[in-house]
C-alpha positions in Angstrom: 1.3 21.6 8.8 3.2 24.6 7.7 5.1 27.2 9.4 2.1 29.9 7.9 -0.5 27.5 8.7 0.6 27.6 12.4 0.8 31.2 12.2 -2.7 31.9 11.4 -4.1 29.8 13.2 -2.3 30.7 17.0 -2.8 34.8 15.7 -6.2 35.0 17.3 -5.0 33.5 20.5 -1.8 35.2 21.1 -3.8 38.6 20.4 -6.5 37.7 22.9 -3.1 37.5 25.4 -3.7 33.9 26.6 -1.0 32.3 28.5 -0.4 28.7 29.5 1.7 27.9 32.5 2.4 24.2 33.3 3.7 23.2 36.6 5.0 20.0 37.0 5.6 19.0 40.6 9.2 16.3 40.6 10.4 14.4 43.8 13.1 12.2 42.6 12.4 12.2 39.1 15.8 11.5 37.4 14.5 8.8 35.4 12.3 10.5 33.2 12.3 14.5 33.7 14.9 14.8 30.7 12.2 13.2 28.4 9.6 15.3 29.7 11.3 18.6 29.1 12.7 17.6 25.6 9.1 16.2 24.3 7.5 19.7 25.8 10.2 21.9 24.1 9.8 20.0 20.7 6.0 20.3 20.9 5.7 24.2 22.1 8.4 24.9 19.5 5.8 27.0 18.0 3.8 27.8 21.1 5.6 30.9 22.8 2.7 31.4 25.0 3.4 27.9 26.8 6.0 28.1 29.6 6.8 24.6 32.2 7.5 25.6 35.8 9.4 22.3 37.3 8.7 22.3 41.5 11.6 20.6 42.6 10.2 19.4 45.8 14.0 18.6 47.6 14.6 15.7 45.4 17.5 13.6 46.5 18.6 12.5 43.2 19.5 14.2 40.2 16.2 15.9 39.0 17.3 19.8 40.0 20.8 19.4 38.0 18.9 17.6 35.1 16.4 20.2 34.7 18.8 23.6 35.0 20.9 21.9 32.1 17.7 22.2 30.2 16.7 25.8 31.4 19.6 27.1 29.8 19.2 26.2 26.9 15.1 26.5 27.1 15.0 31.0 26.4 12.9 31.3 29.2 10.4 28.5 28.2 11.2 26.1 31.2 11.6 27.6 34.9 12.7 25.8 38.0 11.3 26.2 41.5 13.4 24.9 44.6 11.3 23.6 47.8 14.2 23.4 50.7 13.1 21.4 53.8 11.3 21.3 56.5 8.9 22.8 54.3 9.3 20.1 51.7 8.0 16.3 50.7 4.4 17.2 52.7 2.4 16.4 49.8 1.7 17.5 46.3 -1.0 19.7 47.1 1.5 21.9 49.2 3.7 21.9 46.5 1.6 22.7 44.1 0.0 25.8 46.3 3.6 26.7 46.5 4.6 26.9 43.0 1.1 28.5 42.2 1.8 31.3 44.1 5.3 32.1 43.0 3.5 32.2 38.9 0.6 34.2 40.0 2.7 37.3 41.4 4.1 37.7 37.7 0.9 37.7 36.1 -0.1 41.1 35.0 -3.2 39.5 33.4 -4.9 36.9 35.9 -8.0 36.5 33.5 -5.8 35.4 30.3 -3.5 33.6 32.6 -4.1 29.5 32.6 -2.4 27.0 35.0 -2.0 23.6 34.1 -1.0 20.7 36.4 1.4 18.0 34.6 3.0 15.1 36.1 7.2 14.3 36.1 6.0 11.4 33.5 3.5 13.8 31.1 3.4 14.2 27.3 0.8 16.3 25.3 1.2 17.5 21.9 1.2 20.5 20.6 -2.6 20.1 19.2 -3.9 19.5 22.8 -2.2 22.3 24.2 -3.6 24.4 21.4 -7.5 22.3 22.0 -6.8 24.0 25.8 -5.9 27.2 24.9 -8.8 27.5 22.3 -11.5 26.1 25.3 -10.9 29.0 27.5 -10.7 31.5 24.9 -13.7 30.3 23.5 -15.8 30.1 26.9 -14.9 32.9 29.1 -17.2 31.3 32.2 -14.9 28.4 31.8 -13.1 27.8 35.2 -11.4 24.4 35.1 -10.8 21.7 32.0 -9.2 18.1 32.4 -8.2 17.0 29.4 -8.4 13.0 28.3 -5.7 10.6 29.7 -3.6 8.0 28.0 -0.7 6.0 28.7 2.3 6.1 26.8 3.0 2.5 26.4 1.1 -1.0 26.5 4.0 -3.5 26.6 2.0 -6.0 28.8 -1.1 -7.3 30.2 -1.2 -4.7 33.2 -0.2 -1.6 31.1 -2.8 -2.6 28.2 -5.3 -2.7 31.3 -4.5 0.9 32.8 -4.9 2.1 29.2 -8.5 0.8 28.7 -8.9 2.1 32.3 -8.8 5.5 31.1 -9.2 5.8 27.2 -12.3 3.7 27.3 -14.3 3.8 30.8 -12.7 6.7 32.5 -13.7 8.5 29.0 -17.0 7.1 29.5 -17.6 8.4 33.1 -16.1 12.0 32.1 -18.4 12.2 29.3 -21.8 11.4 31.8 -20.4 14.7 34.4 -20.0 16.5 31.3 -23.7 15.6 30.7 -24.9 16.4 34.7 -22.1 19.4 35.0 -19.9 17.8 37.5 -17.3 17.3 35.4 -13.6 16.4 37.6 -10.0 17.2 37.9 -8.2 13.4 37.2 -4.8 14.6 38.2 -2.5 14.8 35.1 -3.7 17.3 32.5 -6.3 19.2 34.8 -6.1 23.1 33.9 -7.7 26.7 35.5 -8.2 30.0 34.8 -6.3 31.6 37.2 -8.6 34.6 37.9 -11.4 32.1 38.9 -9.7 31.6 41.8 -9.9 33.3 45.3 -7.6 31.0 47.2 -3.7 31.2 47.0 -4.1 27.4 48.1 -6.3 26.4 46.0 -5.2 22.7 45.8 -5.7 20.6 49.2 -3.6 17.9 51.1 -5.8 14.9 50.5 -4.1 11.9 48.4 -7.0 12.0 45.8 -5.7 15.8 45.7 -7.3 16.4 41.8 -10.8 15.1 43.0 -10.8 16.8 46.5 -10.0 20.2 43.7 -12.6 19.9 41.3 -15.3 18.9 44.6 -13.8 22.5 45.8 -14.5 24.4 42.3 -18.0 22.9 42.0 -19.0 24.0 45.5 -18.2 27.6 44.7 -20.1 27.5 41.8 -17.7 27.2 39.5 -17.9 25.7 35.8 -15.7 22.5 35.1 -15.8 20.5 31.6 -13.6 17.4 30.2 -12.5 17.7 26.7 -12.0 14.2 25.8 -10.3 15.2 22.2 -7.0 16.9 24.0 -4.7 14.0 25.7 -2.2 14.0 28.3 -0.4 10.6 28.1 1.3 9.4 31.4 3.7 6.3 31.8 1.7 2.8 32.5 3.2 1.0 35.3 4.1 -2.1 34.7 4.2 -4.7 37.5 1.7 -5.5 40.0 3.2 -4.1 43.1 3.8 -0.6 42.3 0.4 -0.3 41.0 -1.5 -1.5 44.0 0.2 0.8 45.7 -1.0 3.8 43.3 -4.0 2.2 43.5 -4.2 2.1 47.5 -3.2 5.5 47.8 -5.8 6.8 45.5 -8.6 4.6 47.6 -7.0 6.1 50.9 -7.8 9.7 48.9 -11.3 8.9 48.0 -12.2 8.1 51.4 -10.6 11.3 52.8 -13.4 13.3 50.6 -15.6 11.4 51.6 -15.6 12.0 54.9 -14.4 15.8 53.9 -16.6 16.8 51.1 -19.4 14.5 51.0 -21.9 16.7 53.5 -20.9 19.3 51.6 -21.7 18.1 48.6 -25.1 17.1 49.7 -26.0 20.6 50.8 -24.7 22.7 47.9 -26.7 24.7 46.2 -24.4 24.7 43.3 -24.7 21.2 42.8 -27.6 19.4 40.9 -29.6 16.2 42.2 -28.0 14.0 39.0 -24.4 15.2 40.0 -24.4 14.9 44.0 -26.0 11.2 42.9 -22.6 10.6 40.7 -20.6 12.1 43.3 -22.1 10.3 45.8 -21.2 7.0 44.1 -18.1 7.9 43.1 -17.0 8.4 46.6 -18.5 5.3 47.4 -17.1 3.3 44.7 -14.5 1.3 47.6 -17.8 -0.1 49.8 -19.6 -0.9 45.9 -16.1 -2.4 44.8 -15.5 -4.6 48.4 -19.3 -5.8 48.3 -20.3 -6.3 44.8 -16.7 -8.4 44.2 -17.1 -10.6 47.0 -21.0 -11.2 46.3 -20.0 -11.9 42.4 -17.4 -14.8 43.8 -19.3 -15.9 45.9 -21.9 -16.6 43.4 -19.5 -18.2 40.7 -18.2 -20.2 43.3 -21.6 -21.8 44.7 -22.6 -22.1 41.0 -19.0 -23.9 40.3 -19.4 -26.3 43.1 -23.0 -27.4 42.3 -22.1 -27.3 38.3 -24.8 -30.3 37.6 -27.9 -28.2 38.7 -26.4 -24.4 37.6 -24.4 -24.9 35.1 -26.7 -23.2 32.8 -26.7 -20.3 35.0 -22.6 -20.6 35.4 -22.4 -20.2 31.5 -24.8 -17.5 31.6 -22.6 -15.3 34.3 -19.3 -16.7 32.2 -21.4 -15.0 28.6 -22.3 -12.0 29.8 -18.8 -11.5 31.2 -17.3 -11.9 28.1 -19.6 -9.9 25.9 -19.2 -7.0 28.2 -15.3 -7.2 28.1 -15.7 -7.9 24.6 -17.5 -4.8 24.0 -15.0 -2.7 26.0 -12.2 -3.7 24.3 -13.7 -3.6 20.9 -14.6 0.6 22.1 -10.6 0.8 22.9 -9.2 -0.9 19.9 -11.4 1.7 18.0 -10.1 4.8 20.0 -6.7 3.3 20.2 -6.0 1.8 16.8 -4.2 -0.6 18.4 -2.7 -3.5 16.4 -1.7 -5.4 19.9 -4.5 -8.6 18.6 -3.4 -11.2 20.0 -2.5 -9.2 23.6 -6.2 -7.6 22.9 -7.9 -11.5 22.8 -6.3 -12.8 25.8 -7.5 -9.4 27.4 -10.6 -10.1 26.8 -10.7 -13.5 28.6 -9.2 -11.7 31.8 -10.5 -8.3 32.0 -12.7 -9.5 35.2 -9.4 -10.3 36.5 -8.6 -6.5 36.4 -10.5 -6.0 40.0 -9.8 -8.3 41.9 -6.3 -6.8 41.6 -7.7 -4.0 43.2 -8.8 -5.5 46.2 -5.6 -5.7 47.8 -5.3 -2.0 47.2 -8.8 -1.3 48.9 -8.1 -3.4 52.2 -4.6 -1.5 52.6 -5.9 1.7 51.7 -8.9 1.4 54.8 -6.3 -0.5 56.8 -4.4 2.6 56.5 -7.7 5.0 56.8 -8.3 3.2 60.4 -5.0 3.8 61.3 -4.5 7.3 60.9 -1.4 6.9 58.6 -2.0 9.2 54.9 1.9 9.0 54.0 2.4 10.0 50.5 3.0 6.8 48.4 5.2 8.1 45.7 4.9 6.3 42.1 8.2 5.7 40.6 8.9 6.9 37.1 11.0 6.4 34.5 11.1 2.6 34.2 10.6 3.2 30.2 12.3 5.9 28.4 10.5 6.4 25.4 7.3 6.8 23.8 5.4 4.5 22.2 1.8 4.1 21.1 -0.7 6.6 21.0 -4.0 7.1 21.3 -5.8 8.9 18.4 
């Protein structure tokens, strides 16, 4: 598209006075914060309305210097924010809070003002940013949008995974709150209309922090949608370890609301029958995972060892499996366009495999939930510096 095509089409919202604000909260993010800033400046080239705030949160490595060699050259379109201990590394939700209210005091225009939440590892184009801009301009009772998440690369077996995770069923289960109008915040690429909130906290402390935000606007009343045709893309991870511990910590989170929010929830007046239902099950979705997994191999493995009378049911359970992850990965390779076959195929044979990797991460994260310990488990970034596929 053309420089006068660009024009004409941003006129309407630059006259309306929208701005977009992006805070990007980085602890120890040396590894991939120079991508992030050069991908954000090449795809708001044309996007003076879009500013990044980078909340330094007292990283220890190089992140602060990598990011004010950037800001001078950026004309204003990147900022960086300093947290200075003790007040720093208690959680991204404080940091967050923090860097939100340093924005909001320069805002003459709260109501045109939105704030977006990025991660250190986050691309979007400049068509999504636009797709966000143009949802709140379009929908003044619009409070908070997520947008769709994809991940940048799919190298291996694990990353491929994470990326159906989210293109395909996450998409899926965004798509059914849209329906019941409980739509929720899934960390990277969540965004608000500032003036819809009352709080200068408005993010909490909890390590499912984007869920335990969206619960928050939907018990005020507030309206939240996913628009599943603008993308974030984060980096995949790409080894076992690392991910169960994501995995763990986000478990750990999900318990923490529901012990926080899920009363709540139930009494809101806010909140339909359909919705508190979903949310409900969501919340619940460690117990389901825990019970439902061990009942399943239990099952194969009674059916296994008594193969001469159920081996007709054993092929039945083995079918249905593989239709089902057939059908899944068929619904990515469409939304994906990915030529990755062969990677694709063996997939297919060992998507079921997918949760019982998630197990360990469920017995650490109520192991740690007994306990009393809710450290921050940072995920490391950076391992790959550069950006691959893309989801359409």
């Amino acid at each position: 598209m053309g420089q006068r095509g660009r024009s004409i089409e941003l006129e309407p919202l630059l006259n309306k006075g929208y701005q977009l604000i992006l805070l990007v909260p980085a602890m120890n993010e040396e590894g991939i914060i120079e991508q992030t800033l050069s991908l954000f400046l090449r795809e708001t080239e044309h996007l003076p309305n879009v500013k990044m705030v980078i909340i330094d949160d007292a990283s220890s490595d190089q992140t602060a210097h990598l990011v004010k060699k950037v800001v001078k050259q950026a004309a204003g379109r990147i900022q960086l924010l300093q947290r200075q201990h003790p007040h720093a590394q208690t959680g991204k939700g404080n940091a967050l809070n923090w860097g939100y209210r340093q924005v909001i005091q320069e805002s003459p225009n709260p109501e045109h003002l939105i704030c977006g939440v990025l991660d250190a590892d986050a691309y979007m184009s400049e068509d999504s940013y636009r797709k966000v801009i143009q949802y709140f301009a379009s929908d003044e009772e619009l409070d908070l949008l997520q947008t769709r998440v994809g991940m940048m690369e799919t190298r291996n077996w694990l990353q491929i995974i994470q990326d159906i995770e989210f293109v395909v069923i996450n998409d899926w289960i965004q798509n059914t709150r849209n329906r019941l109008g409980n739509a929720a915040a899934s960390g990277n690429g969540q965004f608000i209309r500032v003036s819809s909130v009352t709080s200068q906290q408005p993010w909490g402390n909890a390590l499912l922090e984007d869920f335990e935000f969206s619960t928050r606007f939907l018990l005020a009343g507030k309206k939240t949608v996913y628009a599943g045709d603008a993308i974030v893309y984060q980096e995949a991870i790409d080894k076992p370890q690392p991910f169960i511990k994501q995995r763990a910590r986000w478990t750990q989170g999900g318990l923490d609301c529901l012990f926080g929010y899920w009363m709540r929830v139930l009494r809101s007046p806010f909140i339909n029958l359909p919705a508190k239902a979903e949310m409900t099950f969501y919340m619940l979705i460690p117990f389901v995972t825990l019970f439902t997994g061990i009942a399943s191999l239990a099952v194969f493995l009674f059916t296994l060892g008594n193969f001469d009378d159920y081996w007709r049911l054993l092929a039945v359970i083995v079918a249905v499996n593989l239709i089902f992850n057939a059908y899944i990965i068929a619904q990515y390779q469409r939304a994906s366009q990915s030529r990755q076959f062969g990677l694709l195929f063996w997939t297919v044979l060992t998507f079921g495999l997918y949760n019982y990797l998630l197990y360990p991460a469920i017995l650490i994260a109520f192991y740690k939930k007994i306990s009393g310990r809710s450290n921050w488990v940072k995920t490391t970034h950076g391992i790959k510096k550069k950006i691959g596929r893309k989801v359409s």
